[in-house]
C-alpha positions as CSV (number, residue, x, y, z in Angstrom):
1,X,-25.2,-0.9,-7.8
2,X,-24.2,-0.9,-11.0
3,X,-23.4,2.3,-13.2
4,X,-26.1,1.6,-15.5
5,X,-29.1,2.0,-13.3
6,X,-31.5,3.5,-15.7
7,X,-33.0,1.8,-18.5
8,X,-31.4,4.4,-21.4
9,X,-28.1,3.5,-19.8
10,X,-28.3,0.0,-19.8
11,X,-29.9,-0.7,-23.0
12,X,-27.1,1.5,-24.2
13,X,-24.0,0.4,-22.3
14,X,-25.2,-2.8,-21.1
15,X,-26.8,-4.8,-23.6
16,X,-29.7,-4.8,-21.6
17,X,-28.6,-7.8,-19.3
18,X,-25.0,-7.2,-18.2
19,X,-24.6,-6.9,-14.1
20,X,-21.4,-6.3,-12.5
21,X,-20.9,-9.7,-11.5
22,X,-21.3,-10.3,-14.8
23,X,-24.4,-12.9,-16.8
24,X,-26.5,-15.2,-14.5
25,X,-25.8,-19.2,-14.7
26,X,-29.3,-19.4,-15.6
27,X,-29.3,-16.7,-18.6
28,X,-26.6,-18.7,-19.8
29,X,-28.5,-21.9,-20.1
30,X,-31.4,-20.2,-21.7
31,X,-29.4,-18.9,-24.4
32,X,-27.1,-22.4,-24.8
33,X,-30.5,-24.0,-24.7
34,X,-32.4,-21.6,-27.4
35,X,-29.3,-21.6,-29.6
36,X,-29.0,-25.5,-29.2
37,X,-33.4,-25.6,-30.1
38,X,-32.8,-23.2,-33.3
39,X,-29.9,-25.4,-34.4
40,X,-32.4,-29.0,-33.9
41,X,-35.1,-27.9,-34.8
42,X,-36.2,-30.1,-37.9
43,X,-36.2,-28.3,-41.0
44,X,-39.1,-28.9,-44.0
45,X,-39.4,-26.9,-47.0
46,X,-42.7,-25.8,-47.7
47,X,-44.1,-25.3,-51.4
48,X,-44.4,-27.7,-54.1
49,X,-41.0,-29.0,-55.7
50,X,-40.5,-28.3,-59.8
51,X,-42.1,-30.9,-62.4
52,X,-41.8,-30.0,-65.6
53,X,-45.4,-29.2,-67.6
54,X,-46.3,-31.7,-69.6
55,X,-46.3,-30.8,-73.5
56,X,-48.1,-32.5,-76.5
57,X,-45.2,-34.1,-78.3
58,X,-46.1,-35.4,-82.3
59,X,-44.6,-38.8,-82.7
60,X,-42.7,-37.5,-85.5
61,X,-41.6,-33.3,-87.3
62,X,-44.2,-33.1,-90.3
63,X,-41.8,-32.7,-93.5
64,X,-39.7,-35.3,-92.3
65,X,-38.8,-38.3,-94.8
66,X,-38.9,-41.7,-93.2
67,X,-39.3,-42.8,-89.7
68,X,-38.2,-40.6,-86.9
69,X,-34.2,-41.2,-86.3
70,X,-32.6,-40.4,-83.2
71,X,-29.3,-38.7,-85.5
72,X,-29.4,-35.3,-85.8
73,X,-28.4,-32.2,-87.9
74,X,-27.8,-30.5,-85.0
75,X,-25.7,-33.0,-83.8
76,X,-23.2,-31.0,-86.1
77,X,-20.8,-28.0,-85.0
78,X,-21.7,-25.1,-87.5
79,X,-18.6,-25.1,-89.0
80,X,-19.4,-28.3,-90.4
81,X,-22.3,-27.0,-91.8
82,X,-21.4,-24.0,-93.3
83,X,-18.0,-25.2,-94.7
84,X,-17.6,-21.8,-96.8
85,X,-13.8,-20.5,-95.2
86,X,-15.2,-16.6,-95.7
87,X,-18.3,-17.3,-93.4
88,X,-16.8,-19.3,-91.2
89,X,-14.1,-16.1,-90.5
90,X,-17.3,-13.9,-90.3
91,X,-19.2,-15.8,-87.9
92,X,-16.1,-16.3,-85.6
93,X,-15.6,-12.4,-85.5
94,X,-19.0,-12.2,-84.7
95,X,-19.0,-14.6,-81.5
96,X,-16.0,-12.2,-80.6
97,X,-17.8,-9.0,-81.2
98,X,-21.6,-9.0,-81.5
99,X,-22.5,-6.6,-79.1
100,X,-25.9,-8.4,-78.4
101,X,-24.3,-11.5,-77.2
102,X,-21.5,-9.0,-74.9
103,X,-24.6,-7.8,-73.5
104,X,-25.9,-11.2,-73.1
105,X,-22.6,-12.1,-70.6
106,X,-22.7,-8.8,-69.0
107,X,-26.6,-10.0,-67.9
108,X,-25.2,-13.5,-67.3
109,X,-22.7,-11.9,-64.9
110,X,-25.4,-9.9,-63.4
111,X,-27.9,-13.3,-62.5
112,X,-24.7,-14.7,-61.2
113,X,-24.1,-11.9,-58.4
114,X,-27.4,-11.9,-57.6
115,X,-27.4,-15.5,-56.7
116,X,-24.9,-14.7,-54.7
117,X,-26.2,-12.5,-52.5
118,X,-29.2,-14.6,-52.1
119,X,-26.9,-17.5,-51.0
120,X,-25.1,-15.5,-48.4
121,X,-28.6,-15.8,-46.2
122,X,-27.1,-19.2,-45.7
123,X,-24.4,-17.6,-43.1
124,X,-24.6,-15.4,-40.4
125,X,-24.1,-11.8,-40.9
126,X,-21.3,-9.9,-38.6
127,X,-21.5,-6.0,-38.3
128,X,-19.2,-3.6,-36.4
129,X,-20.4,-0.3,-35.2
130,X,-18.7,2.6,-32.8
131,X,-19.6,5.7,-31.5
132,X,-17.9,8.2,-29.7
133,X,-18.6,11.8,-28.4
134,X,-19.3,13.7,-25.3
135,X,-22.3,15.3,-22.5
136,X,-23.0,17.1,-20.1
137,X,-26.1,15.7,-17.7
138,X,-27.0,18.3,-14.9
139,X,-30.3,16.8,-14.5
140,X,-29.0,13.0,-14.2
141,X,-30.8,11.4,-16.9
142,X,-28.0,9.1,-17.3
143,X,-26.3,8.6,-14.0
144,X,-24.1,6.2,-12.6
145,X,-23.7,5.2,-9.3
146,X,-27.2,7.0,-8.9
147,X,-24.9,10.5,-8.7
148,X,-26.4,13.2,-11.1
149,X,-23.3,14.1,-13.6
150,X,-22.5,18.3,-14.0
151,X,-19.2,18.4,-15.5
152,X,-19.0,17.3,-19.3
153,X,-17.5,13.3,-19.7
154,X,-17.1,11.5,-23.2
155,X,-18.6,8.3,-24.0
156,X,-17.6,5.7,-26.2
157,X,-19.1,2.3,-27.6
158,X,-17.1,-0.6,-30.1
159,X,-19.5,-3.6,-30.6
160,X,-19.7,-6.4,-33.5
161,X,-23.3,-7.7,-34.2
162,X,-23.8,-10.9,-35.7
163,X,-27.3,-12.2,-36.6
164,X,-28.4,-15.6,-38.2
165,X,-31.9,-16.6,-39.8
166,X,-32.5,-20.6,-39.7
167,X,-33.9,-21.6,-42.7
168,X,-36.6,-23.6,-41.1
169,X,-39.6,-23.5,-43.2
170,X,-37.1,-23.5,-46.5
171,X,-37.5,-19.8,-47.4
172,X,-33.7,-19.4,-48.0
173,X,-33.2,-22.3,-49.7
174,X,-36.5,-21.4,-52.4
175,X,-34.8,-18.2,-52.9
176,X,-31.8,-19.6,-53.6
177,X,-33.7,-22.5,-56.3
178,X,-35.2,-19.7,-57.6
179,X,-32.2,-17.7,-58.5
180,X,-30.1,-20.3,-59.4
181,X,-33.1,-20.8,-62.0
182,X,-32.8,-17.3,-63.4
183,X,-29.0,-17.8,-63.4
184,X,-29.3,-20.8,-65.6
185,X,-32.0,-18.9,-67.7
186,X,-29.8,-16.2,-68.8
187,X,-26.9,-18.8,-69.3
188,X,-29.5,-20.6,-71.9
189,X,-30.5,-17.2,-73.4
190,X,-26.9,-16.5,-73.9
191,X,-26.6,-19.7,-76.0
192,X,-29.6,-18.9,-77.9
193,X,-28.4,-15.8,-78.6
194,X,-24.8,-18.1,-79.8
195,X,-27.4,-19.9,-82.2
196,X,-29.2,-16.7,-83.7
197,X,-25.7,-15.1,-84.0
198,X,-24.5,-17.6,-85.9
199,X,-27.7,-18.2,-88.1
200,X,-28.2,-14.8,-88.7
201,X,-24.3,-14.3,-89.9
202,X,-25.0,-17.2,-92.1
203,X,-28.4,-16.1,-93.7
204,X,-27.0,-12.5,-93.9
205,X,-24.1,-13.6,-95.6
206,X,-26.4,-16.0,-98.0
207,X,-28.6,-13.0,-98.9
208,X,-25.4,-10.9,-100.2
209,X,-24.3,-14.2,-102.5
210,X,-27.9,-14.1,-103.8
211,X,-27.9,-10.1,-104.8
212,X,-24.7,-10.8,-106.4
213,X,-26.1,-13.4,-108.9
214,X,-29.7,-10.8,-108.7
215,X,-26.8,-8.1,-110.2
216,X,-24.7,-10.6,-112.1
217,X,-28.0,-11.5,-114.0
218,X,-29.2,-8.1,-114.3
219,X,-25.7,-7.2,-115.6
220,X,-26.0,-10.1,-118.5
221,X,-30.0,-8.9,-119.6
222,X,-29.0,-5.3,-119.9
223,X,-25.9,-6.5,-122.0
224,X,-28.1,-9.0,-123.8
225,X,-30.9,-5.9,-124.7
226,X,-27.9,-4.0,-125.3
227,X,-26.8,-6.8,-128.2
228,X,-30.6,-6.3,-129.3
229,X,-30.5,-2.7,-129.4
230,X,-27.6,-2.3,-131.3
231,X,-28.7,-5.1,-134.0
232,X,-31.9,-2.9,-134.4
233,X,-30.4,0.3,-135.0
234,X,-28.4,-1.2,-137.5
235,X,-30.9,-2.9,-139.2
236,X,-32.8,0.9,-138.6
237,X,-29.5,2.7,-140.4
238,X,-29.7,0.2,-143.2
239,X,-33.2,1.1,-143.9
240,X,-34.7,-2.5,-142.8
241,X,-36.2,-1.6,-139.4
242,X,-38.1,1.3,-138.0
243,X,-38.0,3.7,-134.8
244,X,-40.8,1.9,-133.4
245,X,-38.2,-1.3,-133.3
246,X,-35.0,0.9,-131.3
247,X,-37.7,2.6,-129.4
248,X,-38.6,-0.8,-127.8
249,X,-35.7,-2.1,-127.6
250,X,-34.0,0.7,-125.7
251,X,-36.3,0.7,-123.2
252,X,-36.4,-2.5,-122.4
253,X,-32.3,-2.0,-121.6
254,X,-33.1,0.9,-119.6
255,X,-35.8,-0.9,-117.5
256,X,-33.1,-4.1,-116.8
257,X,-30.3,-1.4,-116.5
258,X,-32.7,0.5,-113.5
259,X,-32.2,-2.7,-111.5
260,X,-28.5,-2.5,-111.4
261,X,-28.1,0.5,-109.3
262,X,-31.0,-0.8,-107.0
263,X,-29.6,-4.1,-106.5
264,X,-25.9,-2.2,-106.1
265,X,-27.8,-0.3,-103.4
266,X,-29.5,-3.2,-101.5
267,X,-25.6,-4.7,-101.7
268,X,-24.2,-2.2,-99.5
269,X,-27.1,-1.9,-97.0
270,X,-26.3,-6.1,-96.7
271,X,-22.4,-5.5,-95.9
272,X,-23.8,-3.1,-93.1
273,X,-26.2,-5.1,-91.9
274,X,-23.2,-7.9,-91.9
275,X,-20.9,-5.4,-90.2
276,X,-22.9,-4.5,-87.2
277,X,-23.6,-8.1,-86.4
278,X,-19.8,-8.6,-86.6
279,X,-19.7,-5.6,-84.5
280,X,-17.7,-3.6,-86.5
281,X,-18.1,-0.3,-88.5
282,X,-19.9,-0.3,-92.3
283,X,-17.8,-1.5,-94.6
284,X,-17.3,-4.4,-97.4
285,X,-17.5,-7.6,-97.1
286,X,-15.0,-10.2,-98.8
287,X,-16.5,-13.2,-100.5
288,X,-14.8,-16.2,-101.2
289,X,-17.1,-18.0,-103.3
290,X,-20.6,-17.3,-105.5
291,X,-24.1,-18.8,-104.3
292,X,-24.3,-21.5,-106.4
293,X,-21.0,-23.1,-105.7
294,X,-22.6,-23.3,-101.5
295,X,-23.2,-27.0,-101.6
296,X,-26.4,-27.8,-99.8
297,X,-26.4,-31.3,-97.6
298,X,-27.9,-34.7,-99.2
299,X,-29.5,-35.4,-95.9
300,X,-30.9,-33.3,-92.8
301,X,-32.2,-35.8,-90.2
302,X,-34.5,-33.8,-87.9
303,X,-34.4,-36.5,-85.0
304,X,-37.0,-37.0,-82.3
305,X,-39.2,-34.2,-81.7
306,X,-38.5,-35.4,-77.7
307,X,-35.3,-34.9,-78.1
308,X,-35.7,-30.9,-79.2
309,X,-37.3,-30.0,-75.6
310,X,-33.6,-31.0,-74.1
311,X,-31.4,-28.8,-77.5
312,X,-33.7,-25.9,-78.1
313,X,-31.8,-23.1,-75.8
314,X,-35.2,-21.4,-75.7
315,X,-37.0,-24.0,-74.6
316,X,-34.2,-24.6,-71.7
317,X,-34.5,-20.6,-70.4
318,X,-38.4,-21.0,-70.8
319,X,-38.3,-24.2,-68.7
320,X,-35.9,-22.4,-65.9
321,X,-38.4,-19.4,-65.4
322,X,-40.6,-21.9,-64.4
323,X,-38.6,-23.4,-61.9
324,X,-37.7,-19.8,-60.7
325,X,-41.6,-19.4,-60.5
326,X,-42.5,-22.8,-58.5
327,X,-39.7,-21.9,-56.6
328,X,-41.5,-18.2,-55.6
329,X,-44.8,-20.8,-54.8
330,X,-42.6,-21.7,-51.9
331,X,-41.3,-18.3,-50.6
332,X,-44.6,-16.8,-50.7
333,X,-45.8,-20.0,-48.6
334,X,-42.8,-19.4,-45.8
335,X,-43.9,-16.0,-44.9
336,X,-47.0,-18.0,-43.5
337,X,-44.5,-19.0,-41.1
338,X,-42.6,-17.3,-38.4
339,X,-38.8,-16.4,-38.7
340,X,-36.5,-17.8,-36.3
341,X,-33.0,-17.2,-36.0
342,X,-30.3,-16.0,-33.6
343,X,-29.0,-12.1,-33.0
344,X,-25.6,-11.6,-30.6
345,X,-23.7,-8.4,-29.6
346,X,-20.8,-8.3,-28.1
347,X,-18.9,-4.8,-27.4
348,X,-17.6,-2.6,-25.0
349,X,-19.5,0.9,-23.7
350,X,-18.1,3.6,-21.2
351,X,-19.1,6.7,-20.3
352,X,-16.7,8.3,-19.2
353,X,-13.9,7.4,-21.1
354,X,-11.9,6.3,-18.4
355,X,-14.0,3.2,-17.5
356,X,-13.7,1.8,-21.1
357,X,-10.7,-0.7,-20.0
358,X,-13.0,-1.7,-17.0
359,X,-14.1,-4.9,-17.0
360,X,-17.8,-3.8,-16.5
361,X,-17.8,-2.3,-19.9
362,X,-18.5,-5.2,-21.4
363,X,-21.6,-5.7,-23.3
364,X,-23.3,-8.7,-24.9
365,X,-26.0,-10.3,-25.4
366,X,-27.5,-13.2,-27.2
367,X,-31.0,-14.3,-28.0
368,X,-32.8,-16.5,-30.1
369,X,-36.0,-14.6,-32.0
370,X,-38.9,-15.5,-33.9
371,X,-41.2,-13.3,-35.9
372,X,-44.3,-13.9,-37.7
373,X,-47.6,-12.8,-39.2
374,X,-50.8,-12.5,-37.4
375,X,-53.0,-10.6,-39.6
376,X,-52.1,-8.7,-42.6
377,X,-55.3,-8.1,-44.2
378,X,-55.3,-10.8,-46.8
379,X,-51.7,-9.5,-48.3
380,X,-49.6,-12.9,-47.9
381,X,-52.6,-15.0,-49.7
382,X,-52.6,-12.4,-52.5
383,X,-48.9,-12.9,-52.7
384,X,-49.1,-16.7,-52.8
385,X,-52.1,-16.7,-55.3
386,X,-50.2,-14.0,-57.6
387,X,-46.8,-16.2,-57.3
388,X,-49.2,-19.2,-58.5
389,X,-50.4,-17.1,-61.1
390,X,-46.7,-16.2,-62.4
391,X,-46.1,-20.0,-62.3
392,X,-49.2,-20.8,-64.5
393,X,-48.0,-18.5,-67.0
394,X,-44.0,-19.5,-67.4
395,X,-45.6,-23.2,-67.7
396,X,-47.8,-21.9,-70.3
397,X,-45.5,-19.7,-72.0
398,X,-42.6,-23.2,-72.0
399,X,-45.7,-24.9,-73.8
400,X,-46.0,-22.4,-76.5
401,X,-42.2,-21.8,-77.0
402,X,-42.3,-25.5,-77.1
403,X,-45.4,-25.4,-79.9
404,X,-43.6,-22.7,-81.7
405,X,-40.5,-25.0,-81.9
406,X,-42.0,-28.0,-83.7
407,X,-43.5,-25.5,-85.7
408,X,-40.3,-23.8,-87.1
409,X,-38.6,-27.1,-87.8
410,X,-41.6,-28.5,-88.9
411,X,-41.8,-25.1,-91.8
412,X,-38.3,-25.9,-92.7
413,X,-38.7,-29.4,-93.6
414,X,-41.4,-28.7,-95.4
415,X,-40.1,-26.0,-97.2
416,X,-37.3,-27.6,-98.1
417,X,-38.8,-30.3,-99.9
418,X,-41.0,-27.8,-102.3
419,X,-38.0,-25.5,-102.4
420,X,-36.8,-28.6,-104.6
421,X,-39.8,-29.2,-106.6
422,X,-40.3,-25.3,-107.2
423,X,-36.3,-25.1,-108.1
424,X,-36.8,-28.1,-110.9
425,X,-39.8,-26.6,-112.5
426,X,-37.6,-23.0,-112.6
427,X,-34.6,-24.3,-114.1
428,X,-37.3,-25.9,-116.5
429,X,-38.4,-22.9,-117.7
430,X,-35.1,-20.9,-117.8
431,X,-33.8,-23.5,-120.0
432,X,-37.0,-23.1,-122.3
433,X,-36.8,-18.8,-122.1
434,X,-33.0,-19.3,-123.5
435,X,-34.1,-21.6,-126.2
436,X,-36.6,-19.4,-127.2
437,X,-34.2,-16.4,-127.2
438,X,-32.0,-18.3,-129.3
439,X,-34.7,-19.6,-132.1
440,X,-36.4,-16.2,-131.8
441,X,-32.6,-14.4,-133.0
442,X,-32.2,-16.9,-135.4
443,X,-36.2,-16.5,-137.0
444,X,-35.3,-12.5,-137.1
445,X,-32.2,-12.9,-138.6
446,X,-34.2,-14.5,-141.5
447,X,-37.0,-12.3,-141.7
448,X,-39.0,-15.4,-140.2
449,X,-40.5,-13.3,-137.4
450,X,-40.6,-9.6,-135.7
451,X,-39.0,-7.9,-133.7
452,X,-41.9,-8.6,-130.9
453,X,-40.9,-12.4,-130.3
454,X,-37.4,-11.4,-130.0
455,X,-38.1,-8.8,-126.9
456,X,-40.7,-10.8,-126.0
457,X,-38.3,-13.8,-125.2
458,X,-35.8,-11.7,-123.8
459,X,-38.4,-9.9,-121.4
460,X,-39.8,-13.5,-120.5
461,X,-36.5,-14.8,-119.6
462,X,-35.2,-11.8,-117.2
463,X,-37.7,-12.9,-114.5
464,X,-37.5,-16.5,-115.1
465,X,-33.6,-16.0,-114.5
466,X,-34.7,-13.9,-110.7
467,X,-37.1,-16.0,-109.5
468,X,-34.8,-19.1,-110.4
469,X,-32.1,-17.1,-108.3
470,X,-34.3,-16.4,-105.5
471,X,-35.5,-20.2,-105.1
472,X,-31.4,-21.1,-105.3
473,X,-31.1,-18.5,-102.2
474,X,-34.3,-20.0,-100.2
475,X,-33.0,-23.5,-100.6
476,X,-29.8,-22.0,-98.6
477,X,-31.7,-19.9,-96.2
478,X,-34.1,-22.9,-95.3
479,X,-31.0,-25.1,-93.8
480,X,-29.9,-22.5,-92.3
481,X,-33.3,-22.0,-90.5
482,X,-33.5,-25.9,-89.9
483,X,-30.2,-25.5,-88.7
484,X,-31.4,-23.2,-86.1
485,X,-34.7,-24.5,-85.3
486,X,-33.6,-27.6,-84.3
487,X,-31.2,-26.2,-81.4
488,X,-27.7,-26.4,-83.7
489,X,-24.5,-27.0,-81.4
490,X,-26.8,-28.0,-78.7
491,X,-23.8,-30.7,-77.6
492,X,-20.8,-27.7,-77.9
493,X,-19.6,-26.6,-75.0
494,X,-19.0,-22.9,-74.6
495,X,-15.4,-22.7,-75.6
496,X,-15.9,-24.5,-78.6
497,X,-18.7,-22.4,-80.1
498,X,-15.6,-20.2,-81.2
499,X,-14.9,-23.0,-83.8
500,X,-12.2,-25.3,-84.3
């Protein structure tokens, strides 16, 4: 007789199984025999393993000059293409500071952990647990040595649990594929955000060089109908002109003087917008060197459009969610299946408390379990056909990223090129504006014209001088976009992204 004759008592105290004499031979080679079946049993993995979609490469980027090349431009470190020392200081504080790409790390760091977790289902899991307190059983609902109990006795229990899941249909191991995926997909989001950071420095920092010449130019036409204004109102003192001449005159300096404190304006707004991508409060911005004197490259291979589904960190995170989808295909195809793994307890239980250092305290058990759906009202097919869904759309969404990429590097080249063309024809006509401001001076001067063609020339040549400016800026801006489009610093490691 042991003192665990009811069943409260010996699920309790005795794991269910113990006897005084302690376990059976033949419980013992059940469980030696289920543990060694669990640890045997041949393992698949269920679900269909990752290929990557197929997408509808062009043989060649449209814009590019000659034959398809397997060189480059993004084969360079940024540095090397924005040589300017003032941006290169700017975009190394902001790979320091930007609080976008902190965030980025902190979500890095998070994907990491996670994948962690899901990789401890690899091991078994130990637990402790203890309990101790005290009763009083007049009525001998939990009796030993089949004696009703009056007077109040304490009870104790100390047990470790341990409990293992075999990954037999390869549920574990999809879980772990697919966060390893999402790991690797915020690691390539991070580096896209690298690339944007460092793009978006650069075109920020272009735009400011281009309002400066905007203000520069605006500074010389209000100086230049300045010159005018003051010729005419001499010319008006000495009797030789009229009202109607100053009158024009002066406000045609007051409309190219308005644009200075607008342009002034749109300055500042650019050092803040600067500033926060640096991660630091509003403020200046130093500047080492003008617009024109940025050089722009002779030559800006684009490479093989192939080649831009293995460098565009987009395309790399896109192309990771889907193998964190395929990988869900499989999980949701494993619940089919039943769960088998191995639970043990092992502890000691007394009640009273004098009995704990008996040898009959003991408790364990050990069992191998499976578990598994039988009907579940059609939820575990709506779960694989959803996760099938999910992987239809990453693949879809990879193939438009994809799209969208040849697209952008594609727009650059292109642009580019006309940039150019436009640029010639603009300087053409700049040139022409002066001349005629300069012939149009001279024809006043000798009473050979009016006043007209001399503020006519001088209002023609204002905008010619802007537009001429703007072009100068978007031949800038448009490397800068190649530069990004076509995955830049796709061979960098992380360290060296801070620059040499």
């Amino acid at each position: 007789m042991t003192n665990c004759d009811n069943y409260g008592a010996r699920l309790l105290f005795c794991g269910g199984e113990r006897t005084r004499s302690g376990p059976s031979p033949g419980r013992t080679v059940a469980v030696i025999f289920l543990l060694a079946f669990v640890l045997v049993l041949p393992a698949c993995l269920v679900g269909p393993n990752y290929n990557r979609p197929k997408v509808n490469v062009p043989p060649a980027f449209r814009g590019a000059e000659g034959t398809a090349q397997q060189a480059s431009f993004a084969d360079l470190p940024w540095w090397e293409v924005f040589k300017d020392p003032a941006l290169q200081g700017l975009v190394k504080t902001a790979l320091a500071n930007n609080y976008d790409l902190l965030i980025a790390v902190e979500r890095i760091e998070q994907a990491r952990q996670m994948a962690a977790q899901v990789r401890s289902q690899f091991y078994p899991w130990f637990d402790y647990s203890g309990a101790i307190g005290g009763t009083k059983n007049p009525l001998g609902v939990i009796a030993g040595g089949g004696e009703a109990r009056s007077k109040s006795e304490g009870a104790v229990l100390l047990a470790v649990s341990a409990s293992w899941e075999a990954d037999v249909w390869g549920r574990i191991r999809r879980s772990n594929e697919a966060a390893k995926a999402q790991y690797l997909a915020t690691e390539e989001a991070r580096r896209a955000v690298m690339l944007s950071l460092v793009s978006d420095v650069a075109q920020a920092y272009f735009e400011l060089l281009g309002l400066d010449l905007q203000l520069e130019i605006a500074k010389q036409n209000t100086a230049s109908f300045g010159d005018t204004l003051k010729l005419f109102t001499q010319r008006l003192e000495g009797g030789v002109a009229s009202k109607l001449q100053t009158s024009r005159a002066e406000a045609a300096e007051a409309t190219a003087a308005a644009t200075i404190p607008e342009l002034q304006r749109q300055i500042e707004l650019k050092e803040n917008e600067i500033n926060l991508l640096l991660g630091q409060n509003p403020g200046s911005v130093a500047r080492s060197t003008k617009l024109l004197d940025q050089t722009l490259p002779p030559d800006v291979p684009a490479g093989l459009p192939s080649a831009l589904l293995e460098r565009r960190p987009d395309i790399l995170s896109a192309e990771q969610q889907i193998r964190a989808a395929n990988a869900q295909i499989g999980i949701a195809t494993a619940n089919f299946f039943p769960q088998i793994g191995l639970t043990a307890f092992l502890g000691r239980g007394s009640s009273p408390l004098a009995n704990f250092s008996n040898p009959n305290s003991l408790i364990w058990n050990a069992l191998a379990r499976a578990a598994g759906p039988i009907y579940q009202g059609g939820a575990l097919k709506a779960q694989k056909r959803q996760a099938i869904a999910v992987w239809k759309e990453t693949a879809l969404q990879y193939q438009q990223t994809a799209l969208s990429a040849f697209q952008d590097v594609s727009n650059a080249l292109i642009s580019r090129e006309q940039y150019e063309a436009t640029r010639a024809e603009q300087a053409r006509a700049v040139q022409a504006f002066q001349d005629a401001v300069k012939v149009a001076f001279q024809r006043y001067n000798s009473g050979k014209a009016s006043y007209y063609e001399v503020l006519e020339a001088q209002q023609l040549l204002f905008p010619a001088q802007s537009n001429l400016a703007q072009t100068q800026l978007n031949q800038r801006l448009v490397i800068v976009q190649l530069y990004k489009a076509l995955g830049g610093g796709w061979n960098l490691q992380d360290a060296q992204w801070a620059g040499p």
